[in-house]
N, C-alpha and C positions, 0 to 999 in steps of 0.2 A: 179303573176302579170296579166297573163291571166285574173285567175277570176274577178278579180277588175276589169280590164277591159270589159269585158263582163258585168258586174254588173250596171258601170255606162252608160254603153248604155243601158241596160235594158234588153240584152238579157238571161234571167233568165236560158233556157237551155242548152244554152253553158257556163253560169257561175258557175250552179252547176256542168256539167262535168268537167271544170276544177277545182272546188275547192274539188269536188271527189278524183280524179286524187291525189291531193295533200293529202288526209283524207289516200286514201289508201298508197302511202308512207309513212306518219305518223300519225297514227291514234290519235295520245295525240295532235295534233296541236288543240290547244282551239277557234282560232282566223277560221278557218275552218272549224270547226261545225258552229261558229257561224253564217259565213258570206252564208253559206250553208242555212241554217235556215232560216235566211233573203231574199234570193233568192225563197225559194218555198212559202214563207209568203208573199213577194211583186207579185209570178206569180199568187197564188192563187186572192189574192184582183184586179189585173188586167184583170184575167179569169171573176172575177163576174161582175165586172164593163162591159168588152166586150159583156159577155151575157146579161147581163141586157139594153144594150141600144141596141142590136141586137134584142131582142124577148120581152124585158119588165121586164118577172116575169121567172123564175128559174125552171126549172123542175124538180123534184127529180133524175133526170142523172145530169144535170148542178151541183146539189147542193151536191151529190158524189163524183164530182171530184172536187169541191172546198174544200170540208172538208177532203179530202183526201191528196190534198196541204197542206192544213194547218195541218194534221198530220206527212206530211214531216216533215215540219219545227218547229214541236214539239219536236221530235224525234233529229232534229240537235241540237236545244238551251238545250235540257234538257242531254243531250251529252255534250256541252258547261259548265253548269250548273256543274258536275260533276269536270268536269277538272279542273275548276275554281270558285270553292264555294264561295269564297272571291270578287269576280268579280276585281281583281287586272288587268287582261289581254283584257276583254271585259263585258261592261257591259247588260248582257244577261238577267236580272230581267224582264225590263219594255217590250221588244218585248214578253218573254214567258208570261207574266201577260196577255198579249191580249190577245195571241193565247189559253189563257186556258178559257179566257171570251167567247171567237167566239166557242170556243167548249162544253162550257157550263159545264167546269170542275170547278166549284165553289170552292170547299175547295182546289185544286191545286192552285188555281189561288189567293183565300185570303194569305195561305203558300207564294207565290210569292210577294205578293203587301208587305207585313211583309218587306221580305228583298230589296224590295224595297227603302222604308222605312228607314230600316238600315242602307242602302249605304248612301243615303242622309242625314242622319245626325252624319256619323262617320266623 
């Protein structure tokens, strides 16, 4: 409940500590990679946003530690993914379908939109 909390205020690093917190008591919790995932995927797109209306254009540091974010929260959905292949428990397709776009993982990311796809029409 923490995390959720944290999350809808938008404080992304105290809501991945808590839903940390929670991954390392139980590591199969599917609903907790996901929301993990979400949380470094929402700070990374707020970091670029900050930077960009701070200084305009992105540095190669700036853009480091964005893509670095968003390999967080690759790393949580495709952990999600795993637990939950059927996406019966969270539907994880369409956030990692982004985040393989923003990374320029092309054949992950067609694989992805596939079972996207699926979902919506089973």
């Amino acid at each position: 409940l923490v995390g959720e909390t944290e999350m809808r205020a938008k404080k992304w690093d105290e809501a991945i500590r808590a839903y940390q917190h929670a991954a390392d008591i139980d590591s199969t919790y599917t609903e907790v990679h996901y929301n993990i995932g979400i949380c470094y995927s929402y700070k990374a797109v707020a970091l670029k946003d900050s930077l960009q209306k701070s200084h305009k254009k992105l540095t190669a540091d700036d853009s480091k530690r964005i893509i670095a974010l968003f390999n967080s929260a690759k790393e949580h959905l495709e952990k999600a993914s795993r637990l939950d292949p059927k996406q019966e428990d969270v539907e994880w397709a369409e956030p990692l379908y982004q985040i393989y776009n923003v990374l320029n993982e092309q054949e992950k990311a067609e694989s992805t939109k596939r079972k996207i796809k699926k979902t919506t029409t089973d």
